[in-house]
N, CA, C and O atoms as CSV, one atom per row, in Angstrom:
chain,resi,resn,atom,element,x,y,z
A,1,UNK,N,N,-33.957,29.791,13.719
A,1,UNK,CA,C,-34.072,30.324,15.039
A,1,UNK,C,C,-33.634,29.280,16.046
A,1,UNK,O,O,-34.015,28.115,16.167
A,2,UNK,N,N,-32.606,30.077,16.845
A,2,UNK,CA,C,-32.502,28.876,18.019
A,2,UNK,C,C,-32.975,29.024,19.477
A,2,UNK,O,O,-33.110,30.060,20.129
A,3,UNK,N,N,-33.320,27.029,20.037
A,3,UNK,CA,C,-34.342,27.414,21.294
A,3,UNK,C,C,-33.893,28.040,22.050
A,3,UNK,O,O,-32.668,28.153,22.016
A,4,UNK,N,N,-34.708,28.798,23.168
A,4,UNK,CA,C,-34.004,29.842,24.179
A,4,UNK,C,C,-33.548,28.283,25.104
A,4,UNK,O,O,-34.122,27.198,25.007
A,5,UNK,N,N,-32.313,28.635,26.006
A,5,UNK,CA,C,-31.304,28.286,26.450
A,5,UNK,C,C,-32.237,28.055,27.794
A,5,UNK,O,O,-33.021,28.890,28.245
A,6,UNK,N,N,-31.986,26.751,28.331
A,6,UNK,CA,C,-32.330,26.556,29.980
A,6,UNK,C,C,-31.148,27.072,30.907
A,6,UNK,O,O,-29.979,26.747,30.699
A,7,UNK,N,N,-31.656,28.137,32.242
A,7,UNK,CA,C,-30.568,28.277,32.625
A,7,UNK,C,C,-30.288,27.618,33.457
A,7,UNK,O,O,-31.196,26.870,33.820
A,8,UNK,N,N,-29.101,27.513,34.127
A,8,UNK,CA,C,-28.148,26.046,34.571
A,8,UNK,C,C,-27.682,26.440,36.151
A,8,UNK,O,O,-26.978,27.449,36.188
A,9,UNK,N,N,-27.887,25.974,37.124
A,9,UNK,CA,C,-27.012,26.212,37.836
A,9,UNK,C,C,-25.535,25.682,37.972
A,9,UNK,O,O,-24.658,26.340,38.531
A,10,UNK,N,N,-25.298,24.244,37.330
A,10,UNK,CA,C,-23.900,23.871,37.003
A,10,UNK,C,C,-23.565,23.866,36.007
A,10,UNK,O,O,-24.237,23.367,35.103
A,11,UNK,N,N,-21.952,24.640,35.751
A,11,UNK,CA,C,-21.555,25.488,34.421
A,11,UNK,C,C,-20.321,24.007,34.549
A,11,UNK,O,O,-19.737,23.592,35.550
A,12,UNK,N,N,-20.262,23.432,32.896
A,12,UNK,CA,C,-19.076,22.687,32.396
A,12,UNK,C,C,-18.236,23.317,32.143
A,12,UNK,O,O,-18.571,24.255,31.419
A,13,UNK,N,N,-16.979,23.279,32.445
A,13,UNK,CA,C,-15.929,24.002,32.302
A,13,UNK,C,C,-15.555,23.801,30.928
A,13,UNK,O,O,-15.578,22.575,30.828
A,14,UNK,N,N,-15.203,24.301,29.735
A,14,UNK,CA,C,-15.266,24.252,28.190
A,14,UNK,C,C,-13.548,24.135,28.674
A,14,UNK,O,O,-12.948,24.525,29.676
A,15,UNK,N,N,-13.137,23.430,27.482
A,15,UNK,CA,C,-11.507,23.346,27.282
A,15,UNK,C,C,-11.036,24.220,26.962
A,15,UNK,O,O,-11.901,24.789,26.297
A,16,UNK,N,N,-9.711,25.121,26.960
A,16,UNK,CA,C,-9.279,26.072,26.046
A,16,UNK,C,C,-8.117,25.900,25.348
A,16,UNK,O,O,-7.089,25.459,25.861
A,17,UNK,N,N,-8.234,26.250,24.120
A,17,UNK,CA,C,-7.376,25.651,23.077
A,17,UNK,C,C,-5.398,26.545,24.012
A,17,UNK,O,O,-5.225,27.499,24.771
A,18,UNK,N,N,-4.452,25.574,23.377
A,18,UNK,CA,C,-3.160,26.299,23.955
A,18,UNK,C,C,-2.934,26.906,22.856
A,18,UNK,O,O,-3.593,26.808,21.820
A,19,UNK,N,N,-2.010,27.543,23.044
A,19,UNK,CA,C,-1.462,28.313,22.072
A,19,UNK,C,C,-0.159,29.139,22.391
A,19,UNK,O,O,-0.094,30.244,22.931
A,20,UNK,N,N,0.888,28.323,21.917
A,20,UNK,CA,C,2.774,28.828,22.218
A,20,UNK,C,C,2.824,29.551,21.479
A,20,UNK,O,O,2.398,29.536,20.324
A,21,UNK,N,N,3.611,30.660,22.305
A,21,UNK,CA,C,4.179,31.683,21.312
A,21,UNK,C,C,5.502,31.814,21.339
A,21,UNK,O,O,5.656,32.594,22.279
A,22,UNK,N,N,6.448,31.588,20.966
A,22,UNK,CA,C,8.056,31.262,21.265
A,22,UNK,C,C,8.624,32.904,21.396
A,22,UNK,O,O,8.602,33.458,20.297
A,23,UNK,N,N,9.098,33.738,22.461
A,23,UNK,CA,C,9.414,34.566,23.145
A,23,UNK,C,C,11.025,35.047,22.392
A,23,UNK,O,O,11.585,36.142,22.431
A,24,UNK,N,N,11.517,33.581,21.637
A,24,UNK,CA,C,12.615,34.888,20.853
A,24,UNK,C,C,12.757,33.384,19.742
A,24,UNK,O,O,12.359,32.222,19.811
A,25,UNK,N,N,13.587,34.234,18.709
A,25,UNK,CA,C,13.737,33.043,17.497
A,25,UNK,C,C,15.488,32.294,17.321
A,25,UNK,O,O,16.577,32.844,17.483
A,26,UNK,N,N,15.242,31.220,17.029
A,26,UNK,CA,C,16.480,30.578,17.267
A,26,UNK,C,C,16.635,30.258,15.981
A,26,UNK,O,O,16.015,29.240,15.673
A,27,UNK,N,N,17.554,31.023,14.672
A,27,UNK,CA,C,17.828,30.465,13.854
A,27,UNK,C,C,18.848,29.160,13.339
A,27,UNK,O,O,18.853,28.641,12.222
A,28,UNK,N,N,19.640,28.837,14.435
A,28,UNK,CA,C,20.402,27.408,14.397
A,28,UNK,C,C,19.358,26.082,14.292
A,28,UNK,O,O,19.437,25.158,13.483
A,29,UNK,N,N,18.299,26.284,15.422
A,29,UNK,CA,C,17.584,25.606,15.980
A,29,UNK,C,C,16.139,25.269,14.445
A,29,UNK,O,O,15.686,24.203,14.029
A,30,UNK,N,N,15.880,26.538,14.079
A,30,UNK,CA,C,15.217,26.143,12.648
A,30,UNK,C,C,16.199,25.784,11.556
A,30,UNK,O,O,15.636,25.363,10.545
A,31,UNK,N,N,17.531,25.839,11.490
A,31,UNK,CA,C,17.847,25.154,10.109
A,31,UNK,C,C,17.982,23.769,10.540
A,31,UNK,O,O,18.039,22.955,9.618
A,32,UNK,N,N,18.064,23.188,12.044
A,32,UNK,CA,C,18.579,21.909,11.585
A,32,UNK,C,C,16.965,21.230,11.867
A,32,UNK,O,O,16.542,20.088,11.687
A,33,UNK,N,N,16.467,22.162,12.255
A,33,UNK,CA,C,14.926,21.255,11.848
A,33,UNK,C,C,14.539,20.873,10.154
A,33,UNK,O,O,14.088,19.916,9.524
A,34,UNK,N,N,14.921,21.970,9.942
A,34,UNK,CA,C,14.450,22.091,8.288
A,34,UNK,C,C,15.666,21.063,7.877
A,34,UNK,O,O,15.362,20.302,6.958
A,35,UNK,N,N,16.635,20.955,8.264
A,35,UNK,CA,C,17.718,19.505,7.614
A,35,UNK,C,C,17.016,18.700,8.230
A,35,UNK,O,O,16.603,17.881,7.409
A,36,UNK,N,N,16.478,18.371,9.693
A,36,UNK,CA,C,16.075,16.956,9.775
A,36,UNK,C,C,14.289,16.730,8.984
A,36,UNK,O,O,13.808,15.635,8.693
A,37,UNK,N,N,13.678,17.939,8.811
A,37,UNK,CA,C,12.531,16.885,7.785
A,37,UNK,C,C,12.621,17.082,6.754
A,37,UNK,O,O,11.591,17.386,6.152
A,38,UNK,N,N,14.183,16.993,5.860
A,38,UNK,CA,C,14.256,17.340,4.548
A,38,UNK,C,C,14.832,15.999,4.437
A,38,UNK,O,O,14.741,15.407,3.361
A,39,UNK,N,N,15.698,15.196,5.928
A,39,UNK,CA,C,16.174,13.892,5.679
A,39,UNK,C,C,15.099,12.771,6.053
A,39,UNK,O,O,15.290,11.568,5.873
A,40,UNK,N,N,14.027,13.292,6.558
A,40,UNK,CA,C,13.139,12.784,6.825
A,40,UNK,C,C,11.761,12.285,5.815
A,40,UNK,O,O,10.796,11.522,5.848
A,41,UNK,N,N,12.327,13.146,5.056
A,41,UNK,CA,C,11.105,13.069,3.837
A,41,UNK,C,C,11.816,12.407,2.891
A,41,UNK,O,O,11.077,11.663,2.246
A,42,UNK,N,N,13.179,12.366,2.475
A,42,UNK,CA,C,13.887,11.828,1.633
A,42,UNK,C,C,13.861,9.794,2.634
A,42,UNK,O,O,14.339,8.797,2.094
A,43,UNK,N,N,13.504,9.791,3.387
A,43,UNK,CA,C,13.708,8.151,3.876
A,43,UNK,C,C,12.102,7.885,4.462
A,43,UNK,O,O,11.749,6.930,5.154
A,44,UNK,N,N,11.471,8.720,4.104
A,44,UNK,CA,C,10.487,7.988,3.455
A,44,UNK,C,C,9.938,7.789,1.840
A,44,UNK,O,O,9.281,7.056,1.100
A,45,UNK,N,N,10.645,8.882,1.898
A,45,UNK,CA,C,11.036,8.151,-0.439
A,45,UNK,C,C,11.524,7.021,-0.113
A,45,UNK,O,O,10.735,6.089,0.041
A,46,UNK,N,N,12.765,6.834,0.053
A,46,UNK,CA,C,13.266,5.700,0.216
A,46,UNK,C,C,12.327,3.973,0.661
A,46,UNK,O,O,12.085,2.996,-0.046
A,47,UNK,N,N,12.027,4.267,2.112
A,47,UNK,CA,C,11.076,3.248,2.588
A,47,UNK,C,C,9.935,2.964,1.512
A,47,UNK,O,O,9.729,1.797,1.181
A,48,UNK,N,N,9.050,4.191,0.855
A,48,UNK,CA,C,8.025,3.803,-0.141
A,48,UNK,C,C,8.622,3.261,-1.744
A,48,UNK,O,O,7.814,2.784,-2.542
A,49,UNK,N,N,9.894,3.374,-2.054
A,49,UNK,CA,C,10.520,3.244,-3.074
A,49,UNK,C,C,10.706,1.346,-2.780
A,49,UNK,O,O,10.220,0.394,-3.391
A,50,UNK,N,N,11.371,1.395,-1.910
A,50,UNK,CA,C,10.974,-0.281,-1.115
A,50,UNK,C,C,9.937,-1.048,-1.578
A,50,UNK,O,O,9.765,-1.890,-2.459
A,51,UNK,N,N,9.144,-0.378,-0.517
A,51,UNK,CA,C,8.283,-1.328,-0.344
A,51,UNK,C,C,7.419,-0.800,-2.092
A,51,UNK,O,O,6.285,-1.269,-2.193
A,52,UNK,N,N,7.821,-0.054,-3.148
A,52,UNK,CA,C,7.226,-0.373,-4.482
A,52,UNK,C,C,7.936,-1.483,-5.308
A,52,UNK,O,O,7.420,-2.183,-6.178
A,53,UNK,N,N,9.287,-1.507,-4.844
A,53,UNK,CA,C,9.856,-2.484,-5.164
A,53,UNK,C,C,10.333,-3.984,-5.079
A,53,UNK,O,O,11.124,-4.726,-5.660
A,54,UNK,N,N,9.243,-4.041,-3.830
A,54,UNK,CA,C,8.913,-5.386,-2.669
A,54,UNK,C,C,7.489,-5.545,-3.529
A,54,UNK,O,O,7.138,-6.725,-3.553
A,55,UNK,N,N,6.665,-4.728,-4.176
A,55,UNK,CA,C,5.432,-4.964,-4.912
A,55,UNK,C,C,5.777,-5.426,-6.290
A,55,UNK,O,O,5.307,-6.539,-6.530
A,56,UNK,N,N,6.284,-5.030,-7.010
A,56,UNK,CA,C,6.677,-4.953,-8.153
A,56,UNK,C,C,7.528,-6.469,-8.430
A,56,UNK,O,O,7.278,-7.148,-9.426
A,57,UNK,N,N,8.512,-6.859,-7.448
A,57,UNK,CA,C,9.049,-8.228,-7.156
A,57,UNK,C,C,7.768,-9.388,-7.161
A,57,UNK,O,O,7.570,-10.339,-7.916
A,58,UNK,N,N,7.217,-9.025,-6.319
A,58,UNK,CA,C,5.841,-9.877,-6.084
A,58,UNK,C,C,4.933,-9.875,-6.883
A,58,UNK,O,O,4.011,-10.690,-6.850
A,59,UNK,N,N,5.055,-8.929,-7.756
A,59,UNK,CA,C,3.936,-8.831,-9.229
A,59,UNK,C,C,4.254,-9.669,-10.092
A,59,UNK,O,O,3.521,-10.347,-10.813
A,60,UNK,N,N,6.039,-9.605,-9.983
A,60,UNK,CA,C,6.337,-10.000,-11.494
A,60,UNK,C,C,6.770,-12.157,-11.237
A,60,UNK,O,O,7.078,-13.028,-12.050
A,61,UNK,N,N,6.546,-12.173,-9.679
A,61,UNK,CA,C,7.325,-13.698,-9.445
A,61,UNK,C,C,5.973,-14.437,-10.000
A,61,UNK,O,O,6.032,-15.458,-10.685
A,62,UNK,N,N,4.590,-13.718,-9.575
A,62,UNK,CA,C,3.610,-14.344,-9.897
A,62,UNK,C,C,3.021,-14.620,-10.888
A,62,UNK,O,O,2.388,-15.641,-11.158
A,63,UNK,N,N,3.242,-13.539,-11.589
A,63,UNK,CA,C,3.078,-13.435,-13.426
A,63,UNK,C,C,4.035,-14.686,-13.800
A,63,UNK,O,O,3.482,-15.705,-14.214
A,64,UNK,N,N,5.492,-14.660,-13.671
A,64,UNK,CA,C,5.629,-15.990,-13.941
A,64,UNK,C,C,5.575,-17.172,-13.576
A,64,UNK,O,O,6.042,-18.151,-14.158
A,65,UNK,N,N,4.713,-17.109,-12.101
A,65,UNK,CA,C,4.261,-18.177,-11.791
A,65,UNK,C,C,2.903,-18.537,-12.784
A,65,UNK,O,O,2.665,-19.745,-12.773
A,66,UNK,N,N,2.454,-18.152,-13.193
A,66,UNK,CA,C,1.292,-17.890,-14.304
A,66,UNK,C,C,1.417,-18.397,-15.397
A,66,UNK,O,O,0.774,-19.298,-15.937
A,67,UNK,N,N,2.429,-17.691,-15.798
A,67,UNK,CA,C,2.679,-18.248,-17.244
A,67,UNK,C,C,3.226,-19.529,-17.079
A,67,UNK,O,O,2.701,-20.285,-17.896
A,68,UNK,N,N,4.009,-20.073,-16.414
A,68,UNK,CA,C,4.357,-21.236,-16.492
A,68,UNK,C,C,3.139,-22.486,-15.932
A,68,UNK,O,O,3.289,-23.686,-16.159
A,69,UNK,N,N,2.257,-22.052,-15.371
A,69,UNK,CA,C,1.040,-22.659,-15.371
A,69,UNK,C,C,0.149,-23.185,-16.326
A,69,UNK,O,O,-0.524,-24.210,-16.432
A,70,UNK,N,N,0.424,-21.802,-17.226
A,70,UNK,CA,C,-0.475,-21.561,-18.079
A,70,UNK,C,C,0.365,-23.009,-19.277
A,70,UNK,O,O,-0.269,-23.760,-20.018
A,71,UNK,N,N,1.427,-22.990,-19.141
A,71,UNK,CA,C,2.363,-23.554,-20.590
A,71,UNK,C,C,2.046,-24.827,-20.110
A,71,UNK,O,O,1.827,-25.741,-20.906
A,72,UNK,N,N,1.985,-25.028,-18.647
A,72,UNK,CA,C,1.744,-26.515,-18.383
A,72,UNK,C,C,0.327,-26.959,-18.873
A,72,UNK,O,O,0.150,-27.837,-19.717
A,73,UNK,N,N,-0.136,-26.627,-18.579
A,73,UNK,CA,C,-1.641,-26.854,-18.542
A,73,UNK,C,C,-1.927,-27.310,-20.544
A,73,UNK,O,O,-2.294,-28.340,-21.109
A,74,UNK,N,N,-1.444,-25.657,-21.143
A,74,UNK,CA,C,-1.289,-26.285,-22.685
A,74,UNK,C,C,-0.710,-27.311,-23.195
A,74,UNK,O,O,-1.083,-27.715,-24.296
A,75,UNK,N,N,0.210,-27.877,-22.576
A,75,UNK,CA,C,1.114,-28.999,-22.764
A,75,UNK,C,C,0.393,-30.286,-22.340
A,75,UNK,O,O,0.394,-31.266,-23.085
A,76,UNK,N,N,-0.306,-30.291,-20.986
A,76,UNK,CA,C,-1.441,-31.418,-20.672
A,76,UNK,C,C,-2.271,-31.824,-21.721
A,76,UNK,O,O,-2.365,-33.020,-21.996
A,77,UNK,N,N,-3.043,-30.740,-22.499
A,77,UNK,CA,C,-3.834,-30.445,-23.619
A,77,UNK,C,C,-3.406,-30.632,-24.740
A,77,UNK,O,O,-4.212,-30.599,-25.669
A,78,UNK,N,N,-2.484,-30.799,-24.912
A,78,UNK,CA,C,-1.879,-31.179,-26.538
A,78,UNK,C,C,-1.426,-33.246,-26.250
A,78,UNK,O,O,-1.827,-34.117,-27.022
A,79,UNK,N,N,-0.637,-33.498,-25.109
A,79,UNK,CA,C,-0.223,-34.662,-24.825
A,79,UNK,C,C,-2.235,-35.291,-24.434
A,79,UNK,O,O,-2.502,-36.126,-25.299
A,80,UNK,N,N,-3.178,-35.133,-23.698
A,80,UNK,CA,C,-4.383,-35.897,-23.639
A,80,UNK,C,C,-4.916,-35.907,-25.104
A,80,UNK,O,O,-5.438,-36.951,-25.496
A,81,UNK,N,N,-4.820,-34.663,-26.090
A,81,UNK,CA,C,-5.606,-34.755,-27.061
A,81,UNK,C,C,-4.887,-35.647,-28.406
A,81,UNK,O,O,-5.356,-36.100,-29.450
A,82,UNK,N,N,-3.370,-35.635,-27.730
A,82,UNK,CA,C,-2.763,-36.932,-28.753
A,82,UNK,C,C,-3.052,-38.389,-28.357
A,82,UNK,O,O,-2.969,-39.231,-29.251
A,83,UNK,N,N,-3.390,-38.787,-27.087
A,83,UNK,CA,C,-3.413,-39.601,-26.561
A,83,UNK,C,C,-4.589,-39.981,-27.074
A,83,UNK,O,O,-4.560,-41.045,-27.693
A,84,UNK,N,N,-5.693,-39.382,-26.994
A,84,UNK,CA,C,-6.993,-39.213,-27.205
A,84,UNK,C,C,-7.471,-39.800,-29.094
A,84,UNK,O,O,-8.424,-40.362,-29.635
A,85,UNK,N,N,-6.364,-39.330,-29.436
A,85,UNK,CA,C,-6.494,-39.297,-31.096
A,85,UNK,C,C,-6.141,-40.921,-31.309
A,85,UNK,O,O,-6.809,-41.740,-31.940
A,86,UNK,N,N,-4.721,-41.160,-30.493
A,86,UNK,CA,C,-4.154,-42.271,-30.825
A,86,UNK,C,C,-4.897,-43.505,-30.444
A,86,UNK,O,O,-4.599,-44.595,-30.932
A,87,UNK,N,N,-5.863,-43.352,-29.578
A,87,UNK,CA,C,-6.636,-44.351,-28.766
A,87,UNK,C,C,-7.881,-44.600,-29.803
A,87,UNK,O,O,-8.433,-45.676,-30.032
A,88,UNK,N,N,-8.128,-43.517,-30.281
A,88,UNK,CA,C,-9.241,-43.504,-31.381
A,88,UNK,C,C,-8.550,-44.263,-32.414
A,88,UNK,O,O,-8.999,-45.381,-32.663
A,89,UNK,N,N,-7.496,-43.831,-33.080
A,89,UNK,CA,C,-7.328,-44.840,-34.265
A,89,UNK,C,C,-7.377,-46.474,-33.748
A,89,UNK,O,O,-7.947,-47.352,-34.397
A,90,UNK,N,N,-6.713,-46.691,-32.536
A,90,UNK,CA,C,-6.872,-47.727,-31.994
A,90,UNK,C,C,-7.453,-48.459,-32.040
A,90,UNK,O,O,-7.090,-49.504,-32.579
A,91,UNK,N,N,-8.613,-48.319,-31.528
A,91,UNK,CA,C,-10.431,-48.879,-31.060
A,91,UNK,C,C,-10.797,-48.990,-32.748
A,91,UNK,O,O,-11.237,-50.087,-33.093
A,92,UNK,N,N,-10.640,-47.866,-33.900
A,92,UNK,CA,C,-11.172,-47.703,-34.810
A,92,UNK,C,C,-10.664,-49.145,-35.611
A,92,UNK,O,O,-11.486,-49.921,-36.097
A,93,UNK,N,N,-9.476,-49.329,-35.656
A,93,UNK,CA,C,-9.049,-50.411,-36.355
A,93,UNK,C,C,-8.285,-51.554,-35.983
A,93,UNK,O,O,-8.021,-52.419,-36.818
């Protein structure tokens, strides 16, 4: 149930929605609309095809920035743990 309504002496003027109604049809005027958001939708394929391929660049520079991190780092680890070995026989004898 809803409360009964206070009545008002000042009324807000409510907005009213527009609403065009086009008075005759222009079929020139709709095909080259329909060509321009058919070229319009095709360049934003394009632009998102980009910028997947501005991602995909940047995925893959870092991955091998990675791996070659990674090879260094194993290579640190094999050269300290020879070093490591050789220092031991060292001291040992």
């Amino acid at each position: 149930m809803e409360a009964p309504k206070l009545p008002s002496f000042i009324k807000q003027n409510r907005h009213k929605a527009f609403e065009f109604k086009p008075r005759y049809y222009d079929e020139r005027q709709e095909r080259l609309d329909k060509i321009k958001r058919k070229y319009e939708r095709e360049k934003q394929i394009k632009e998102t095809n980009g910028e997947h391929i501005r991602e995909n660049l940047s995925n893959s520079w870092q991955e091998a920035r990675q791996t070659k991190v990674n090879s260094s780092n194993r290579m640190l680890m094999v050269i300290i743990l020879a070093l490591l070995s050789i220092t031991y026989y060292i001291i040992k004898f």
